[in-house]
N, C-alpha and C positions, 0 to 999 in steps of 0.2 A: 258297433263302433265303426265310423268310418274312417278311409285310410287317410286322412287329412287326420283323425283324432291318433289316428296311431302315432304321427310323426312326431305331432306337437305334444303327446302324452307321455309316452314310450321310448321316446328314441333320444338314448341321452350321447350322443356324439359330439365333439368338438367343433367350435366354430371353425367355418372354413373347410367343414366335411363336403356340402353340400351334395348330402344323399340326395336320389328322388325315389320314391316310393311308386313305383308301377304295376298294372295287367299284364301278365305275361302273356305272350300273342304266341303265335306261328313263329312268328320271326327268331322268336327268343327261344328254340331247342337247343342249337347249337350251344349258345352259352350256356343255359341249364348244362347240359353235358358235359360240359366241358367242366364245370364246379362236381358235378359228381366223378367227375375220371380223376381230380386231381386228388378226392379224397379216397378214391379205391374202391367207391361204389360200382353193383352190376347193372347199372340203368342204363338203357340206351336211349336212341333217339326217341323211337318209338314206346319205350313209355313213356318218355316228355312228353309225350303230343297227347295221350289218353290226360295226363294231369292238367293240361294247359286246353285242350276241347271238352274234357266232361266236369270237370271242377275249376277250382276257384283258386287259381296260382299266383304268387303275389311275388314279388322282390325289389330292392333295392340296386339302382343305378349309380355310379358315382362320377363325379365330375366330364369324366372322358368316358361317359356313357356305356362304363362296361356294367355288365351283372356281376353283383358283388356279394349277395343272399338270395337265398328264396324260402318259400313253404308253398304248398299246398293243402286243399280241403278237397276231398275228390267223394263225397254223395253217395251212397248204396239205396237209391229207393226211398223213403222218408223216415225210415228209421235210424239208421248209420251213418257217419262220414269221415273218413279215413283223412289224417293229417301226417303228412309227412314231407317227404325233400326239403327238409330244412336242416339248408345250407348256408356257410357262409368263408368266403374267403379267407385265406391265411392272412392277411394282413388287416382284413375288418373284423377279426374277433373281438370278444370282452367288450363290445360298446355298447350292447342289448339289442343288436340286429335280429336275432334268433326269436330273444322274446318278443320283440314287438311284433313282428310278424305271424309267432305264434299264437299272439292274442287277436289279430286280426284274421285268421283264422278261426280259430277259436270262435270270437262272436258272429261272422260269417254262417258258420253252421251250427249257433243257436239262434238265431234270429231265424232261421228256417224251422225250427224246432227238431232239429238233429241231432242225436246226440254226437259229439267226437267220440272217437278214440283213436287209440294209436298203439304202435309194438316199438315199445322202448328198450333200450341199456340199461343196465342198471345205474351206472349214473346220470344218466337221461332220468330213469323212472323216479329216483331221488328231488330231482329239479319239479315234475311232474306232480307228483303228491304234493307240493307246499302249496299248489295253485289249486288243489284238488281233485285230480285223478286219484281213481280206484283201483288197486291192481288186483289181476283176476289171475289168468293161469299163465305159468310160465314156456317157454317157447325155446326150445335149442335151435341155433343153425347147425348143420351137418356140413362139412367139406369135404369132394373124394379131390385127388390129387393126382392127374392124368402120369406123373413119375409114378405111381404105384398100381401102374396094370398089371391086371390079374394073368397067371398061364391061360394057356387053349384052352387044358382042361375047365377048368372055373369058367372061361368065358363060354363054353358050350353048357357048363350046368346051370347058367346066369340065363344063355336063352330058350334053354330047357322049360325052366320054370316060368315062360311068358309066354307058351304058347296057345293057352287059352283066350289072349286079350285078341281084340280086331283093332285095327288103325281107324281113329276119328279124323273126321276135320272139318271146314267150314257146311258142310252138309247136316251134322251133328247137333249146330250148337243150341236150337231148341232141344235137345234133350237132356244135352253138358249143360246150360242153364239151367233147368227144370232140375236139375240130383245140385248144384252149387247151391240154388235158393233152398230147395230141403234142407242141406246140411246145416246152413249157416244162416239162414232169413235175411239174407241182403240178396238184393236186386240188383246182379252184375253183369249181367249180358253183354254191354256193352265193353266190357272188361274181357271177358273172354273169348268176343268178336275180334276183337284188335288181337289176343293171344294166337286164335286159331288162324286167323286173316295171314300170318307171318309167316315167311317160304322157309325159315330155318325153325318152324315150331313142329315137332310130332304130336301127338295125342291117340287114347286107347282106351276102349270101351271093353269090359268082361261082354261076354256072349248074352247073360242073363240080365245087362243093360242096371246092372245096380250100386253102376259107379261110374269112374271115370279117372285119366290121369294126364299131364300138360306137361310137358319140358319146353321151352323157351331158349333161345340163344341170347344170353347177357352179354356186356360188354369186356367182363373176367372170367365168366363162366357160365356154362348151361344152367338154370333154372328149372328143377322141376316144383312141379305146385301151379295150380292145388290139383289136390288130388283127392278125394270121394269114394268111399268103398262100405258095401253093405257088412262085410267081414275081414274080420283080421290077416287071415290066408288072401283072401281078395285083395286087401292093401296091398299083400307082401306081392303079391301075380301082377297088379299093375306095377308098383315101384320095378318089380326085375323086368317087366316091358320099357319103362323109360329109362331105367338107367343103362342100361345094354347097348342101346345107339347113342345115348348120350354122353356115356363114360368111355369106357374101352374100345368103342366100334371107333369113334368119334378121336379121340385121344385129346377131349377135353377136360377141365377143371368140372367137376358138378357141384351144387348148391340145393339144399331144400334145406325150410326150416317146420320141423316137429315138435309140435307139442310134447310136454313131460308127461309121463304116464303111460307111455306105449313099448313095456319091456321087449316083448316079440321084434317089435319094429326096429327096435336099438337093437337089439341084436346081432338083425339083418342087415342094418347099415355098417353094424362093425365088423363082421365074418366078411363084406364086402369092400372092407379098408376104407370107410367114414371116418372122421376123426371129428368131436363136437369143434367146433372154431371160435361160438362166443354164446349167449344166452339171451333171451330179451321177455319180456313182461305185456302181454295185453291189458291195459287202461282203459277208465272211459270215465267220460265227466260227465256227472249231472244224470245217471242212469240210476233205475231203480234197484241194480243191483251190480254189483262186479262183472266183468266180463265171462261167458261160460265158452263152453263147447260143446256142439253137439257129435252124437259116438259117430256120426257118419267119414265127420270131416277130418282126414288122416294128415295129409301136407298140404302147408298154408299156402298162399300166393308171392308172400315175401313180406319182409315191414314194412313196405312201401304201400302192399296193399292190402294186405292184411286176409 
């Protein structure tokens, strides 16, 4: 579908709206960010620019040429393609900006033979099923909350427990790419170049090189993920290396989102003051199965990318 068929198909606004349907360039971060700051999203500049350089970012202009929506389709390789940052302004809701853009999207990365997916809401994932996503496994986001740092004691047994990891970074990232693509079979190197590439990102490799972990600085809060681990104890040795400088040393908000099914892991984020914040659902259209996971992959990248 092309974006000329989205407007004329799609886009049931009022006369007099005179959206215009554009590429999102360079030029256009600022605005992208500024539509996710107003909703309370952790995106920064800097992931704008990965969605808007490696995928296929779309939105809607309005009369006095501001950015009023957007989506993205951001590619893994030729298997996968992540859709998300679709946004849309407080005052152009309910007019199917969302959707049309989603469908253009959408066709964008099937006409590559891509599948989409995406990590939805539950009423996102609602919306998502009538059009024909599949939902696979479910997804908690975790919150720590830099008001509830932990005593000395806790924070010396938090960095007790990390000090098996070694600090990664852009010297790394053939090998952080090489254990991402194992876990999860998409092709994100260029993903975790821009991650490692950032002067506020840490990262941390076990000794036995059979994993890895990424914290990121958001625009509300540090980011960890993704994070790669040959074992459950390994998960827990990276997570207490990134959350250690990134929670209490740091006296920031933190953010990961984990998959269901990791008792141990809950655990550890809640003896460490986590609190879940909200849930989301991994989808995919037109795939031969539901979305899986494989046992490597512990903390995701975020719903933006999955």
């Amino acid at each position: 579908m092309a974006l000329s068929e989205v407007r004329a198909k799609a886009l049931p606004c009022r006369p007099g709206d005179a959206l215009r349907l554009v590429t999102l360039t360079s030029d256009c971060i600022d605005a992208g960010a500024a539509l996710s700051d107003a909703t309370g999203w952790n995106q920064t500049a800097d992931d704008w620019a990965i969605f808007i350089r490696n995928g296929h970012a779309i939105g809607f202009r309005d009369a006095a040429d501001r950015l009023v929506a957007t989506a993205a389709a951001l590619p893994y390789g030729a298997s996968a393609g992540w859709i998300s940052m679709v946004l849309v302004a407080d005052a152009w809701r309910r007019r199917g900006l969302a959707s049309a853009l989603l469908a253009a999207c959408v066709e964008h990365l099937r006409a590559a033979h891509i599948v989409p997916v995406l990590d939805a809401t539950p009423a996102g994932a609602a919306v998502y099923a009538r059009i024909g996503f599949a939902a696979g496994f479910e997804i908690d986001r975790w919150e720590w909350k830099a008001a509830s740092a932990q005593s000395g004691a806790a924070k010396a047994a938090l960095a007790s427990s990390a000090r098996g990891m070694l600090p990664a970074g852009p010297s790394d990232l053939d090998a952080i790419a090489a254990l991402d693509r194992a876990s999860n079979g998409l092709e994100r190197r260029f993903l975790l170049e821009s991650f490692l590439s950032r002067p506020g990102t840490r990262a941390w490799l076990p000794r036995n090189g059979r994993g890895f972990a990424v914290a990121r600085e958001g625009r509300r809060a540090t980011q960890i993920g993704p994070l790669v681990a040959g074992s459950e104890s390994e998960a827990i040795e990276l997570l207490a290396a990134a959350f250690a400088p990134a929670g209490p040393s740091a006296g920031r908000d933190v953010f990961l989102d984990l998959p269901r099914g990791r008792p141990a892991l809950q655990d550890w984020l809640e003896a460490q003051g986590f609190v879940r914040q909200r849930p989301f659902v991994r989808m995919s259209l037109g795939a031969a199965q539901p979305p899986t996971l494989g046992e490597t992959c512990v903390v995701l990248a975020g719903p933006e990318f999955g």
